[in-house]
SEROVEX-450311 format. One record per residue (C-alpha): residue number from 1; z, x, y. Coordinates in Angstrom, 2 decimals. Layout:
! SEROVEX-450311
+-----+---------+---------+---------+
: seq :       w :       u :       v :
+-----+---------+---------+---------+
: NUM :       Z :       X :       Y :
...
+-----+---------+---------+---------+
END
This chain:
! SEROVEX-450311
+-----+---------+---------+---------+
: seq :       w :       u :       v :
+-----+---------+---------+---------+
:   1 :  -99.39 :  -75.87 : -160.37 :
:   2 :  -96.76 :  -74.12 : -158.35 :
:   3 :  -99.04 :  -74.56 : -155.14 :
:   4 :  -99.23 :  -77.93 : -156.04 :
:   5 :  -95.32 :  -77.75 : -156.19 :
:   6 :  -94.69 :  -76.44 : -152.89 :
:   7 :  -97.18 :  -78.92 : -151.17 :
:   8 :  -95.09 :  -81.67 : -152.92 :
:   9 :  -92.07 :  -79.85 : -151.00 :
:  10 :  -93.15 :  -79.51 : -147.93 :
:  11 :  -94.55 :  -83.18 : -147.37 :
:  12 :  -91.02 :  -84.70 : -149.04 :
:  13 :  -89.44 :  -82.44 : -145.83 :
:  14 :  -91.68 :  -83.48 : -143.42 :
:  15 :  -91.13 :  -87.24 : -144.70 :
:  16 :  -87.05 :  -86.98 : -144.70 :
:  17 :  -87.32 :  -84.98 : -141.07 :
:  18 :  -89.55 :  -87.96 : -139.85 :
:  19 :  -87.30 :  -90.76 : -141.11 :
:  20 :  -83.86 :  -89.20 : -139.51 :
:  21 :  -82.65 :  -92.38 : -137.75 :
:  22 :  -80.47 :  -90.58 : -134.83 :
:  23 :  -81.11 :  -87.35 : -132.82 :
:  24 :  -78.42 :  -84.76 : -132.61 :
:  25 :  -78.68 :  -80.80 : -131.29 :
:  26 :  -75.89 :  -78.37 : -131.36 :
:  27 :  -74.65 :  -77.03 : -128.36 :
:  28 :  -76.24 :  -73.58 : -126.83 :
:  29 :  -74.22 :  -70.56 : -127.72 :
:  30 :  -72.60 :  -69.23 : -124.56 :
:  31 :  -73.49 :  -65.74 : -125.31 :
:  32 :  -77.01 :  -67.34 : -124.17 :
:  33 :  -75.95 :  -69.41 : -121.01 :
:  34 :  -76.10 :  -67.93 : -117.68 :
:  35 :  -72.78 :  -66.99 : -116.33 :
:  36 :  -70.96 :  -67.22 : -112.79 :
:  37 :  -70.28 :  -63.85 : -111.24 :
:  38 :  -66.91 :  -64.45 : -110.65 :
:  39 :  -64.95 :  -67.37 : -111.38 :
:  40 :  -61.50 :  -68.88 : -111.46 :
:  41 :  -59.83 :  -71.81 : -113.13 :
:  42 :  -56.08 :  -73.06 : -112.37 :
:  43 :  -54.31 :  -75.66 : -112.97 :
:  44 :  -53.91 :  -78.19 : -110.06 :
:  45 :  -50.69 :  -77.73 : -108.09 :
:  46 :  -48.25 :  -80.95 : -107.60 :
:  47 :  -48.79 :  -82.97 : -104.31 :
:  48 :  -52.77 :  -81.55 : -104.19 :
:  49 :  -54.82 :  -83.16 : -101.74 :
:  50 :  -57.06 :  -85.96 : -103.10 :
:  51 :  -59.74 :  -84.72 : -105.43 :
:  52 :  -63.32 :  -83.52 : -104.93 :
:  53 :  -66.12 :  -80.92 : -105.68 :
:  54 :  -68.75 :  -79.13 : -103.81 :
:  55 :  -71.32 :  -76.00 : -103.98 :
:  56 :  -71.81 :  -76.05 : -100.11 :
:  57 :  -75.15 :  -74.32 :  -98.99 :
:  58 :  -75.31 :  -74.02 : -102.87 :
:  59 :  -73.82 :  -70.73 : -102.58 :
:  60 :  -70.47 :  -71.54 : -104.57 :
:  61 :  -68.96 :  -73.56 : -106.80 :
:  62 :  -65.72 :  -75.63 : -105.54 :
:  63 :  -63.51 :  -78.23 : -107.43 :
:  64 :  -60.26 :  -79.22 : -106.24 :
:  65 :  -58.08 :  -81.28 : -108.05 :
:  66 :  -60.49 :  -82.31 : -110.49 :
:  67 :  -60.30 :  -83.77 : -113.88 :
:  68 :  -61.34 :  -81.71 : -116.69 :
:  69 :  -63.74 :  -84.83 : -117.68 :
:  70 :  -65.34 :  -84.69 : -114.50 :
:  71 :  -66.16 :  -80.74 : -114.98 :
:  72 :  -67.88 :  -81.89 : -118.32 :
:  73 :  -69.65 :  -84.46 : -116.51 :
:  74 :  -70.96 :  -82.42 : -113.80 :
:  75 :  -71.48 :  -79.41 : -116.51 :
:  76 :  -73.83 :  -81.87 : -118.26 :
:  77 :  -75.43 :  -84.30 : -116.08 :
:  78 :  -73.69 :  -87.28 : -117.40 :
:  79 :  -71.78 :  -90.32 : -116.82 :
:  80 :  -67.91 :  -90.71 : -117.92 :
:  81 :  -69.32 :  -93.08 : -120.27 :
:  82 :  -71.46 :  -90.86 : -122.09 :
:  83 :  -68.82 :  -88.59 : -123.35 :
:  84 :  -67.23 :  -89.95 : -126.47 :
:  85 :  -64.33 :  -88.32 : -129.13 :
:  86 :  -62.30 :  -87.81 : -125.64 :
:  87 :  -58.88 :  -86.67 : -125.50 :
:  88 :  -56.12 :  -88.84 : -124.25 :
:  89 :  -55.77 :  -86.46 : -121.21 :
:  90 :  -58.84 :  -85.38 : -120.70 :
:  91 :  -58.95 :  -87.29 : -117.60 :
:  92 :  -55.38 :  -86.84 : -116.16 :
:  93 :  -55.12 :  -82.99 : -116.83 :
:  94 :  -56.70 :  -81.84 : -113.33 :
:  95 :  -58.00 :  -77.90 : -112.40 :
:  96 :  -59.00 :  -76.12 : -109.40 :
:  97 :  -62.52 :  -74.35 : -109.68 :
:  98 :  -63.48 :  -71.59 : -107.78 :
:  99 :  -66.99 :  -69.67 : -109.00 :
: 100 :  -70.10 :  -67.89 : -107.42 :
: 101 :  -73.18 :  -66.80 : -109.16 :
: 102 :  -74.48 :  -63.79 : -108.69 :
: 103 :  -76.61 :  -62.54 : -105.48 :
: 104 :  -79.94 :  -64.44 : -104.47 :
: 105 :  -78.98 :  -67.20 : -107.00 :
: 106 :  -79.10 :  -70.60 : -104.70 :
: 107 :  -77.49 :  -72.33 : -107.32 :
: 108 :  -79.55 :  -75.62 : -107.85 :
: 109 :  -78.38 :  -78.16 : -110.22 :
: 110 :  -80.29 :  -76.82 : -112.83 :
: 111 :  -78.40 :  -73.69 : -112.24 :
: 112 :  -75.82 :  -74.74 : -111.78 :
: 113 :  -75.06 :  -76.68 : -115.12 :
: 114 :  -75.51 :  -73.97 : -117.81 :
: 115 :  -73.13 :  -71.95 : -115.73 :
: 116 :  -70.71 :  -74.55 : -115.94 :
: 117 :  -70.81 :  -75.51 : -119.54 :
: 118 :  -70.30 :  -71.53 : -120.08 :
: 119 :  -67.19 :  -71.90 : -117.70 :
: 120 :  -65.86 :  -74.58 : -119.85 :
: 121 :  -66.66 :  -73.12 : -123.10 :
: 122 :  -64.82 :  -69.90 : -121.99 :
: 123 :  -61.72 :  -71.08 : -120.65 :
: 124 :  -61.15 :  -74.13 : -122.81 :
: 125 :  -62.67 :  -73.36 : -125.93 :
: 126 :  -65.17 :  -76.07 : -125.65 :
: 127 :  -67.16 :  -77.54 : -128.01 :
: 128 :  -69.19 :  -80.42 : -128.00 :
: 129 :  -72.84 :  -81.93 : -129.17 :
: 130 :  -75.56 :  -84.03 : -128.03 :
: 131 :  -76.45 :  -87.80 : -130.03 :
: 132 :  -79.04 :  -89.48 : -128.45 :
: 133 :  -79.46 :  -93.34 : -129.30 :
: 134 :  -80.90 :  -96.41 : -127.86 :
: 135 :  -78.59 :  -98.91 : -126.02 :
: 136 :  -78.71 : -101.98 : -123.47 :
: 137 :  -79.13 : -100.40 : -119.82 :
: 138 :  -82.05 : -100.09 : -117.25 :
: 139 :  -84.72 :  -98.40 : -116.63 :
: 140 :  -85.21 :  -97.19 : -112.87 :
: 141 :  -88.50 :  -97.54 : -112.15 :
: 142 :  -91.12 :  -97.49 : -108.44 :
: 143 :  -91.52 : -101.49 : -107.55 :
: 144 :  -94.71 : -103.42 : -107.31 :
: 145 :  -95.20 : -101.90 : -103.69 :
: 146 :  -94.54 :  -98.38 : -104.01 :
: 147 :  -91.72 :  -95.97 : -103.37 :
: 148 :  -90.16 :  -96.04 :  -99.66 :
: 149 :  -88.32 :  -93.11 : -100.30 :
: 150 :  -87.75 :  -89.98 :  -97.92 :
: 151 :  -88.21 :  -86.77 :  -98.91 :
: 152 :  -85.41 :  -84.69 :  -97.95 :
: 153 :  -85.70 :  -83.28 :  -94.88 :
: 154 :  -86.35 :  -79.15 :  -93.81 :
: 155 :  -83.03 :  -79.03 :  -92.72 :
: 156 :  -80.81 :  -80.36 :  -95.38 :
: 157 :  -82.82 :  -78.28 :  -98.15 :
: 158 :  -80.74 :  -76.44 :  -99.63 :
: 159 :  -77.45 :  -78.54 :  -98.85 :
: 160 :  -76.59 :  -81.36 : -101.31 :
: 161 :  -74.18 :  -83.91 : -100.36 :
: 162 :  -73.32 :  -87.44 : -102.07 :
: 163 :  -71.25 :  -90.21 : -100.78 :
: 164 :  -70.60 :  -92.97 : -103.22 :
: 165 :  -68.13 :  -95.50 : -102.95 :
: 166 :  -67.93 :  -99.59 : -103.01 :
: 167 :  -71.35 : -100.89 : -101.93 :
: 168 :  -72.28 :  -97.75 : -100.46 :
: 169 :  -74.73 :  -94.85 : -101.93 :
: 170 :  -75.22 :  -92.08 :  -99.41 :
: 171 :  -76.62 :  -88.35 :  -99.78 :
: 172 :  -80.15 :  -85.69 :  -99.71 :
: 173 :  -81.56 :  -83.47 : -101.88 :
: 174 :  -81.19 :  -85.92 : -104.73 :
: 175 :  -82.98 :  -85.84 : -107.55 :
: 176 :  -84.37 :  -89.47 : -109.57 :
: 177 :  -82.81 :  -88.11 : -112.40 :
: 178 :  -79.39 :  -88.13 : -110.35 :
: 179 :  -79.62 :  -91.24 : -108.62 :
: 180 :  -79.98 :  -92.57 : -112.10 :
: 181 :  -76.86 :  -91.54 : -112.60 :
: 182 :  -75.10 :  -92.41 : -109.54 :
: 183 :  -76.91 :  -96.21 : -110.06 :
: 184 :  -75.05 :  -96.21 : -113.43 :
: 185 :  -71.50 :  -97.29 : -112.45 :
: 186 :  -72.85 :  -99.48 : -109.56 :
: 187 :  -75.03 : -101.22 : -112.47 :
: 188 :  -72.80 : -101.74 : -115.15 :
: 189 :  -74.77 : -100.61 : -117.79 :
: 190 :  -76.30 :  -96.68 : -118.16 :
: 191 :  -79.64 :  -95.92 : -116.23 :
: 192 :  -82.54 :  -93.77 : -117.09 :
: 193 :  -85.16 :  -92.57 : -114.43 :
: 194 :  -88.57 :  -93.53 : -115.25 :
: 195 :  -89.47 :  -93.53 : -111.73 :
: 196 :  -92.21 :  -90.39 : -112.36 :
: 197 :  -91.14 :  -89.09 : -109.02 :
: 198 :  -90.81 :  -85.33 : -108.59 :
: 199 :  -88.81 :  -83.58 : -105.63 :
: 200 :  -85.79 :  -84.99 : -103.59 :
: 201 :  -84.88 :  -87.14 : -101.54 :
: 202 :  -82.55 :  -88.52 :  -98.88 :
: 203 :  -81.02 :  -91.65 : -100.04 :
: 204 :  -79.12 :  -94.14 :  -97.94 :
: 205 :  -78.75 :  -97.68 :  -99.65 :
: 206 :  -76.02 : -100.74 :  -98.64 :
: 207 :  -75.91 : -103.50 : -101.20 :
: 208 :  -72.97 : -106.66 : -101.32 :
: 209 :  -70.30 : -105.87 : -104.33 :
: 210 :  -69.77 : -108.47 : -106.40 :
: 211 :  -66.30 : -109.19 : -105.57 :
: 212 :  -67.53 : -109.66 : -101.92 :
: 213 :  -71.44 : -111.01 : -102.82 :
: 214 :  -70.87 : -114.51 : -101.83 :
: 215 :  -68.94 : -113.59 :  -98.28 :
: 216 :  -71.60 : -110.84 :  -97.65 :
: 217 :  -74.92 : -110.44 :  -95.82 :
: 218 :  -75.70 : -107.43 :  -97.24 :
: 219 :  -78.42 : -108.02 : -100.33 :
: 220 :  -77.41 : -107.74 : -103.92 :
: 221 :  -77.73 : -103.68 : -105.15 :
: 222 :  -81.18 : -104.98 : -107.20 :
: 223 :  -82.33 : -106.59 : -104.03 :
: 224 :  -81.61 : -103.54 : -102.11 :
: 225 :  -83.19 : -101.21 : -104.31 :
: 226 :  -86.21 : -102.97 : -104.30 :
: 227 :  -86.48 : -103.67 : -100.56 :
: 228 :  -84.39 : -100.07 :  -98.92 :
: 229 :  -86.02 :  -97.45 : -101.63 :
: 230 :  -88.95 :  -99.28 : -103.34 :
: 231 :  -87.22 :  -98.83 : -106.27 :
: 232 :  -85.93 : -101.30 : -109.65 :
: 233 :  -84.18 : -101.64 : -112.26 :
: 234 :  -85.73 : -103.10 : -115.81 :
: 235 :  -83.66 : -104.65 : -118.25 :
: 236 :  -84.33 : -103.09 : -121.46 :
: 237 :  -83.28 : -100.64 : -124.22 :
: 238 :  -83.33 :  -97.46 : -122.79 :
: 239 :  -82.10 :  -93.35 : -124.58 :
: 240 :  -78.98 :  -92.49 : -123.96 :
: 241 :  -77.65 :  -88.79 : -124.64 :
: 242 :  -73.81 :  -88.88 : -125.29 :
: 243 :  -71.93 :  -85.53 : -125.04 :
: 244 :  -69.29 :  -85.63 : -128.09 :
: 245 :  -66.15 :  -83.81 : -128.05 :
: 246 :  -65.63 :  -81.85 : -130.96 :
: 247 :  -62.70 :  -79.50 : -129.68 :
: 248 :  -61.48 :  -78.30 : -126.17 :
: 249 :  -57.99 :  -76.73 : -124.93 :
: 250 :  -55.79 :  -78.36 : -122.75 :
: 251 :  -54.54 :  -74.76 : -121.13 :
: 252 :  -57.21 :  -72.66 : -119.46 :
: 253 :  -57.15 :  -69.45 : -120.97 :
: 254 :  -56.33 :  -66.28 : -117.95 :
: 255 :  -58.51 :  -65.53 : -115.21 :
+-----+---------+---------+---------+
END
């Protein structure tokens, strides 16, 4: 009877664990992140120069004059629209970021994140978690004829560089996964790689905005995709993971 009992148990867990409609994980304890070396966060100065990050040779971490919701987005691999519960000034209160890993680290993206989401747990307090859920967007996928995509070259590897603006996507040593997200502001709606392509790539794509579309020669981004990189996006529901705020300072604490 009582192993009869526990059998009964165990399959009414299994059941309940099975029918959970959403998927949510806690955050990693920072005790078990890797850390930078050394590191230093301060607020921005008045009359900074215009904002922007870099890890140049992939040595270091820079951020000047950067919002503290871009730091979450770059510590997490996410667009400003996947972080939700966000603080009113979450995206006017701007830092300066200067951090370096320790020796013969060559801090790759994958490196680099963990380090930053220790960073930000440190000096603001942060805390956050993951929900994953299913929403309109696109799914970037290889077109009918195959990728035409080129892998990035000897001499960029390690370097990283992106230059995004209006009609314009620029940059090697990307990743699919992070020209997903770079496509995701150009498209409107969130995008998901489901390309299956390993490695990185040098990407270089010119595509009509919409406010200048019907003025322009330049092909529409989709067309573009499909006929510069090989590549398309696929209307359909696609998994999003959303970072939610639960708490964060607005103060750094001291260096």
């Amino acid at each position: 009877m009582r192993a009869r009992i526990l059998l009964l148990a165990l399959l009414t867990a299994a059941a309940t664990q099975a029918q959970a409609p959403s998927v949510a994980t806690t955050p990693a304890s920072s005790a078990l992140l890797p850390s930078f070396e050394v590191a230093t966060v301060r607020p921005t100065p008045p009359n900074a120069p215009s904002g922007y990050w870099s890890w140049p040779g992939r040595g270091r971490f820079d951020a000047v004059n950067l919002p503290l919701s871009k730091l979450i987005e770059l510590a997490y691999g996410v667009d400003a629209s996947q972080i939700a519960n966000k603080p009113a000034w979450l995206d006017s209160a701007c830092f300066d970021v200067s951090a370096k890993p320790e020796d013969g680290i060559r801090l790759t993206s994958e490196e680099l994140r963990p380090r930053l989401q220790r960073l930000l747990e440190e000096r603001f307090h942060l805390a956050a978690h993951h929900e994953t859920s299913l929403v309109s967007g696109y799914a970037l996928v290889v077109a009918k004829h195959g990728p035409m995509l080129q892998p990035t070259k000897a001499d960029h590897f390690p370097n990283f560089r992106a230059n995004v603006s209006a009609g314009h996507l620029e940059g090697f040593n990307w990743s699919m996964p992070f020209c997903a997200l770079m496509l995701t502001p150009k498209a409107g709606l969130p995008v998901v790689d489901q390309t299956g392509l390993a490695g990185s790539y040098d990407i270089r794509l010119r595509y009509a905005t919409e406010d200048a579309a019907t003025d322009s020669q330049l092909p529409s981004l989709f067309t573009a995709l499909r006929e510069t990189l090989g590549l398309e996006l696929k209307a359909q529901k696609v998994p999003v993971d959303r970072v939610v705020i639960d708490h964060v300072d607005r103060v750094p604490t001291d260096n």
